[in-house]
ZADO-1210 file (C-alpha; in nm, 4 decimals, padded with zeros to 6 digits):
<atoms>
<atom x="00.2997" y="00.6021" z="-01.9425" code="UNK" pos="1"/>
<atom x="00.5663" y="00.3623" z="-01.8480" code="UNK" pos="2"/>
<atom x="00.8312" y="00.5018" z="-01.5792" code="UNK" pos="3"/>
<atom x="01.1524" y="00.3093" z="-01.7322" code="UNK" pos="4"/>
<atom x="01.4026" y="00.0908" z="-01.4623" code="UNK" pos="5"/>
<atom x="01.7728" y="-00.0009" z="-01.5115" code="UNK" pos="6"/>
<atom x="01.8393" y="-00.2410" z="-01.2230" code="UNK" pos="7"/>
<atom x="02.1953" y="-00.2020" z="-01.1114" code="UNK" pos="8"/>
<atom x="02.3799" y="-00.5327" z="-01.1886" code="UNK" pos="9"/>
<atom x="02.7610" y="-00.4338" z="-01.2145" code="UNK" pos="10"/>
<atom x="02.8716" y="-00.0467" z="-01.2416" code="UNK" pos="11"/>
<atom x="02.8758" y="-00.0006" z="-01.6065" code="UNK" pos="12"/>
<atom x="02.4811" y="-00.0957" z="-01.6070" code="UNK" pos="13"/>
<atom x="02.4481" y="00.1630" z="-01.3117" code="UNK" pos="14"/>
<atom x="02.6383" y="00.4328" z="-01.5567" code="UNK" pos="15"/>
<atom x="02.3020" y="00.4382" z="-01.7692" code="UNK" pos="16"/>
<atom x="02.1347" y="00.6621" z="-01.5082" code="UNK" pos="17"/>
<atom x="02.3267" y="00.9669" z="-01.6552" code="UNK" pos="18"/>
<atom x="02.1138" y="00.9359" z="-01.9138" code="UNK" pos="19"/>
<atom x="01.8372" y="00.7763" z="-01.8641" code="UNK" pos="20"/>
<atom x="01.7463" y="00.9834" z="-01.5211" code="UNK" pos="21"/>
<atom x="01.6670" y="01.3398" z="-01.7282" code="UNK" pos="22"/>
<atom x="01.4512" y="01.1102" z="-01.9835" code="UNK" pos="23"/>
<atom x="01.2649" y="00.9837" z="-01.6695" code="UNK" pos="24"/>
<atom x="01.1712" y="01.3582" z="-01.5547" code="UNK" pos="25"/>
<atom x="01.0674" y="01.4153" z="-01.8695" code="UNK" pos="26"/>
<atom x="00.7886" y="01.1179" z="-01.9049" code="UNK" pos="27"/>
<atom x="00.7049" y="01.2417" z="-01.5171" code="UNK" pos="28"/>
<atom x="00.6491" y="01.5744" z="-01.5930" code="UNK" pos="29"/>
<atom x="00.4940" y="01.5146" z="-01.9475" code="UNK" pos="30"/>
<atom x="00.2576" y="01.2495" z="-01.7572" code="UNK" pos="31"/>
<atom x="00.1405" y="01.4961" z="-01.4842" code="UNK" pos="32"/>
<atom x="00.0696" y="01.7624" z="-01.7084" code="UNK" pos="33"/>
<atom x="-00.1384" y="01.5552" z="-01.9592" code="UNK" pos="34"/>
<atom x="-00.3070" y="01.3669" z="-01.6218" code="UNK" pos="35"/>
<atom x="-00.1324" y="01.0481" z="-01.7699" code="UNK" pos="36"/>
<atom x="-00.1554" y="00.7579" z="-01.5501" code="UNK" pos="37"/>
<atom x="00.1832" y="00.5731" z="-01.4952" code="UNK" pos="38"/>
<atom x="00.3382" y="00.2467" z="-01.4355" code="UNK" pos="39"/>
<atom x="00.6635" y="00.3307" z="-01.2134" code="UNK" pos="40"/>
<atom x="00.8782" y="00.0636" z="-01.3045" code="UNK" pos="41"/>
<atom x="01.1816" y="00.2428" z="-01.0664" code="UNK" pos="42"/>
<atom x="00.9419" y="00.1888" z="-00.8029" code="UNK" pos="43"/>
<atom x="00.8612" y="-00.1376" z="-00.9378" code="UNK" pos="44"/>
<atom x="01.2047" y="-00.2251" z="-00.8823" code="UNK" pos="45"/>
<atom x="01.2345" y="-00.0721" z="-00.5246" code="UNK" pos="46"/>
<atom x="01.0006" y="-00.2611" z="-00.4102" code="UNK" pos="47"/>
<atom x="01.0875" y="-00.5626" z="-00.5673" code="UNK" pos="48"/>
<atom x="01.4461" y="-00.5316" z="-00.4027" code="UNK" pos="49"/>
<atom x="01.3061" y="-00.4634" z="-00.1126" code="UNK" pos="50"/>
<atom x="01.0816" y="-00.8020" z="-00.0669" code="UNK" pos="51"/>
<atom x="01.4258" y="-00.9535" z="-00.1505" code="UNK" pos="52"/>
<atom x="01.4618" y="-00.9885" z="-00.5088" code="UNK" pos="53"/>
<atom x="01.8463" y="-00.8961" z="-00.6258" code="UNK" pos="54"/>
<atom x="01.8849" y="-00.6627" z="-00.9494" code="UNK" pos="55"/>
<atom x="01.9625" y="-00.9569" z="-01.2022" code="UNK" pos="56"/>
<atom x="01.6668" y="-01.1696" z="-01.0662" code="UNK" pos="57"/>
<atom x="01.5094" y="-00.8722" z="-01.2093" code="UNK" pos="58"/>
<atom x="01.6618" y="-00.7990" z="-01.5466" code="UNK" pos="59"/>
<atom x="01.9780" y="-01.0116" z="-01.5528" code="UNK" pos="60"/>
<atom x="02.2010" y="-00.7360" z="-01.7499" code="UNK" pos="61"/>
<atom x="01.9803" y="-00.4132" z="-01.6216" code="UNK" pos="62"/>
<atom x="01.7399" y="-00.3516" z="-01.8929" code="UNK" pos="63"/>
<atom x="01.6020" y="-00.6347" z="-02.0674" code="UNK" pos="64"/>
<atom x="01.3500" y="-00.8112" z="-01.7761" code="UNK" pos="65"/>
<atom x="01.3733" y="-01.1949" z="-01.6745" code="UNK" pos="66"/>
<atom x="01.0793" y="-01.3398" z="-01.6701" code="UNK" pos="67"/>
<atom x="01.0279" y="-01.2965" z="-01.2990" code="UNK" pos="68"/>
<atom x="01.0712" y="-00.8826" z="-01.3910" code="UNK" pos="69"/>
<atom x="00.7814" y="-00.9438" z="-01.6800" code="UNK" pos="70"/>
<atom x="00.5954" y="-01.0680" z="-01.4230" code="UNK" pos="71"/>
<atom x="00.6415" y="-00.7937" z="-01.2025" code="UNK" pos="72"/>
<atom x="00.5735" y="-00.5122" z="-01.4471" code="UNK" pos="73"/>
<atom x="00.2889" y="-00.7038" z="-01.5825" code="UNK" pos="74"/>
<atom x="00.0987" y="-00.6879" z="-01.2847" code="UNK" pos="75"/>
<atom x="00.2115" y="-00.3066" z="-01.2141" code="UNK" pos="76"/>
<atom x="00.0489" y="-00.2063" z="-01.5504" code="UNK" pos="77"/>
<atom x="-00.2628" y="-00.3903" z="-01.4693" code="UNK" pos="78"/>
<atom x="-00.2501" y="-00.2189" z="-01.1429" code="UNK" pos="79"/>
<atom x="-00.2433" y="00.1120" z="-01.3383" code="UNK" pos="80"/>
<atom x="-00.4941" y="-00.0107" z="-01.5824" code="UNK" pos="81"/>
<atom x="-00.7415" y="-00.0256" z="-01.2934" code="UNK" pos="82"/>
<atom x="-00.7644" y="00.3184" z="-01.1545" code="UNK" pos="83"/>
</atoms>
């Protein structure tokens, strides 16, 4: 199960957390339960931010992924796909 991201590029993009944050527990919980393996895109995105990548590097308006983020959650699903 895929963990969704909205990467924080102005504060009406950040505004989709209010929603999307509850959905998130949800696929968590629904994911533990069923012993679901998951690709953490939030963490995905922590990380990413953290080696230096900026939010619209990422996904340029917060949700749809640039081709660098495609890359990134490409190889964090084949990560996943391993275990």
């Amino acid at each position: 199960m895929i963990i969704p991201f909205v990467a924080d590029v102005d504060e009406q993009t950040a505004r989709i957390h209010s929603d999307l944050d509850g959905k998130v527990a949800i696929i968590r919980r629904l994911a533990a339960e069923h012993g679901h393996r998951t690709v953490d895109l939030e963490q995905v995105l922590a990380d990413a931010l953290a080696a230096g990548h900026t939010p619209s590097t990422i996904a340029e308006d917060g949700v749809h992924p640039t081709p660098p983020g495609h890359r990134l959650i490409a190889d964090a699903w084949l990560d996943a796909a391993r275990r």
